[in-house]
C-alpha positions in Angstrom: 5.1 -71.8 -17.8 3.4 -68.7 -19.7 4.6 -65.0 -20.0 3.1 -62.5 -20.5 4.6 -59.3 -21.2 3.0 -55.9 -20.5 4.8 -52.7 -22.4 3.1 -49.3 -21.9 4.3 -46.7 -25.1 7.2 -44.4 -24.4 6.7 -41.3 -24.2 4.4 -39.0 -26.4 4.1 -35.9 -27.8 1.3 -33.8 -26.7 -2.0 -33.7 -29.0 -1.7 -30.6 -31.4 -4.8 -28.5 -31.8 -7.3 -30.7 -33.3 -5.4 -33.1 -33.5 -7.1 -36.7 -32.3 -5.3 -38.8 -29.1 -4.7 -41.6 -31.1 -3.0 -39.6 -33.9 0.0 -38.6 -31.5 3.5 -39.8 -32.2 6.4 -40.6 -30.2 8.6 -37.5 -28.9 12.7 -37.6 -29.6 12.7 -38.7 -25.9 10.1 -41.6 -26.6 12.2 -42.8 -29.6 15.4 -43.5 -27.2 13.3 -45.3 -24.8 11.1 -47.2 -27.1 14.5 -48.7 -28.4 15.9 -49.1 -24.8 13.1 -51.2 -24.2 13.8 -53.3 -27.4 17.4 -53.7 -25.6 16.6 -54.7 -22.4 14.0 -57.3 -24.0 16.5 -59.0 -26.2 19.3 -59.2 -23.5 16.6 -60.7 -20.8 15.8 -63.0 -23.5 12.1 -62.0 -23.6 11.2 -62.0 -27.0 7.8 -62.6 -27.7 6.1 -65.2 -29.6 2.9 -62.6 -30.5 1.9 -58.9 -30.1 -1.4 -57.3 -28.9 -0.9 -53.5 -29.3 -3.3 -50.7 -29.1 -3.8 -49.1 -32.8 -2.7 -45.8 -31.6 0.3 -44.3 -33.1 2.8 -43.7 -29.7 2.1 -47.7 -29.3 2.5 -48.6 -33.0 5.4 -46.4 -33.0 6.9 -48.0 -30.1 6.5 -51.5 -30.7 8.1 -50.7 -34.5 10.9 -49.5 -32.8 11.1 -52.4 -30.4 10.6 -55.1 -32.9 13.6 -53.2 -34.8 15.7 -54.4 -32.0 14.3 -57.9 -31.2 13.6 -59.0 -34.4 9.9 -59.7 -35.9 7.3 -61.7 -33.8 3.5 -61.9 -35.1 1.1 -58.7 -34.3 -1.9 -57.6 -34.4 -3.7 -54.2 -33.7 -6.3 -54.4 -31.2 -8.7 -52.0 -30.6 -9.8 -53.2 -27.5 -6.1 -52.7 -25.9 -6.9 -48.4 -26.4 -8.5 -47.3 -23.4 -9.1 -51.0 -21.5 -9.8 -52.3 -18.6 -8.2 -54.5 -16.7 -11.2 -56.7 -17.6 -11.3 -56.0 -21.2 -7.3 -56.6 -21.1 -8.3 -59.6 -19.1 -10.3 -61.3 -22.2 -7.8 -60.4 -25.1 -5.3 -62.3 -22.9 -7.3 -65.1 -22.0 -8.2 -65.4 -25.8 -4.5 -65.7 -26.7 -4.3 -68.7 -24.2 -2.4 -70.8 -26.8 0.6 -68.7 -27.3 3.6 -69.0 -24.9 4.9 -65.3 -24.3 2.3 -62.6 -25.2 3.4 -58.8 -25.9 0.6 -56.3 -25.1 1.7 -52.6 -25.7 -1.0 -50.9 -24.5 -1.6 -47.5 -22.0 -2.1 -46.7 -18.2 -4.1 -46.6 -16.5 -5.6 -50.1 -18.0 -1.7 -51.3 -17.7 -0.9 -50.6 -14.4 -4.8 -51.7 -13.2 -4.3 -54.9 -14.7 -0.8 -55.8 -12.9 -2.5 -56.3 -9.1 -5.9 -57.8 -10.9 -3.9 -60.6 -12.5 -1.1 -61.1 -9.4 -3.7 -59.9 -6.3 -7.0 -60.3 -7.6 -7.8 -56.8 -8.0 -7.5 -53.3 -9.9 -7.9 -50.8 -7.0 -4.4 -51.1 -5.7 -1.8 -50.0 -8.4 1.9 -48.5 -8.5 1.8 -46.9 -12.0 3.6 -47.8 -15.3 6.4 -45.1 -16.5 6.3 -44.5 -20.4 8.3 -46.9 -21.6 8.3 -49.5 -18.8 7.8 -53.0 -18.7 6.2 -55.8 -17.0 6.9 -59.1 -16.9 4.0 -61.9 -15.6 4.3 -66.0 -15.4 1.5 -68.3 -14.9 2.1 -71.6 -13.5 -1.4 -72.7 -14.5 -4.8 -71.1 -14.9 -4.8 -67.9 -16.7 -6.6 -66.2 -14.2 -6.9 -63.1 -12.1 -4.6 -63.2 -8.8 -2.5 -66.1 -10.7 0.3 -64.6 -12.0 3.6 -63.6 -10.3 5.4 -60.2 -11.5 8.8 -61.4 -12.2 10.8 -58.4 -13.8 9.7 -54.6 -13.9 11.9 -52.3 -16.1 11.2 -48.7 -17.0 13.9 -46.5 -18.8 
């Protein structure tokens, strides 16, 4: 069986004047639930064998704080996570076939679109991802959209 592991960034800090999106950091709040995220990952046993995250600095900021907690696992920053579809989410998980438990830390609404695509099929009928929250997917087989089952949802 495959996981895969969907983590939206905590919470943020609101953009400064001038100051670009992908240049905000986590707020204090953020922080705490960035780490209680780490927490819950390592008591469900859900550590994960690679990370996808978005290069903007709430997700880099929250995965850094969640890999503090779970220990390291291999990552890579991927552009296309920032502002993706459920389709362009879609390909950079179907390109990672090969590993067993994939991380993405991404943001909504290309998070919580691409729950219902892969476990109904389709991206019109979503419940929302909470900063901070957390989805867990298996695959019995096929990667493939309407496949997966959503197995554990956490949000702080």
């Amino acid at each position: 069986m495959r996981e895969l592991i969907l983590l939206r960034h905590a919470h943020a800090e609101p953009a400064g004047t001038g100051q670009a999106d992908l240049d905000r950091p986590l707020s204090s709040v953020g922080l705490a639930e960035a780490e209680a995220a780490g927490k819950w990952l390592k008591e469900h046993k859900l550590l994960p064998d690679c990370v996808l995250c978005s290069p903007a600095r709430r997700t880099r900021e929250t995965l850094e704080a969640v890999l503090g907690i779970t220990g390291y696992a291999e990552q890579k920053l991927e552009d296309g996570v920032y502002e993706a579809t459920p389709g362009a989410l879609f390909g950079l998980v179907s390109d990672r076939a090969d590993v067993e438990r994939l991380l993405v830390v991404g943001h909504n609404p290309g998070l919580e679109q691409f729950v219902p695509f892969l476990t109904d099929g389709t991206s019109s009928d979503y419940r929302g991802m909470p900063p901070g929250s957390i989805a867990v997917l298996t695959f019995e087989g096929a990667i493939e959209p309407g496949a997966a089952k959503l197995t554990q949802f956490w949000w702080p």
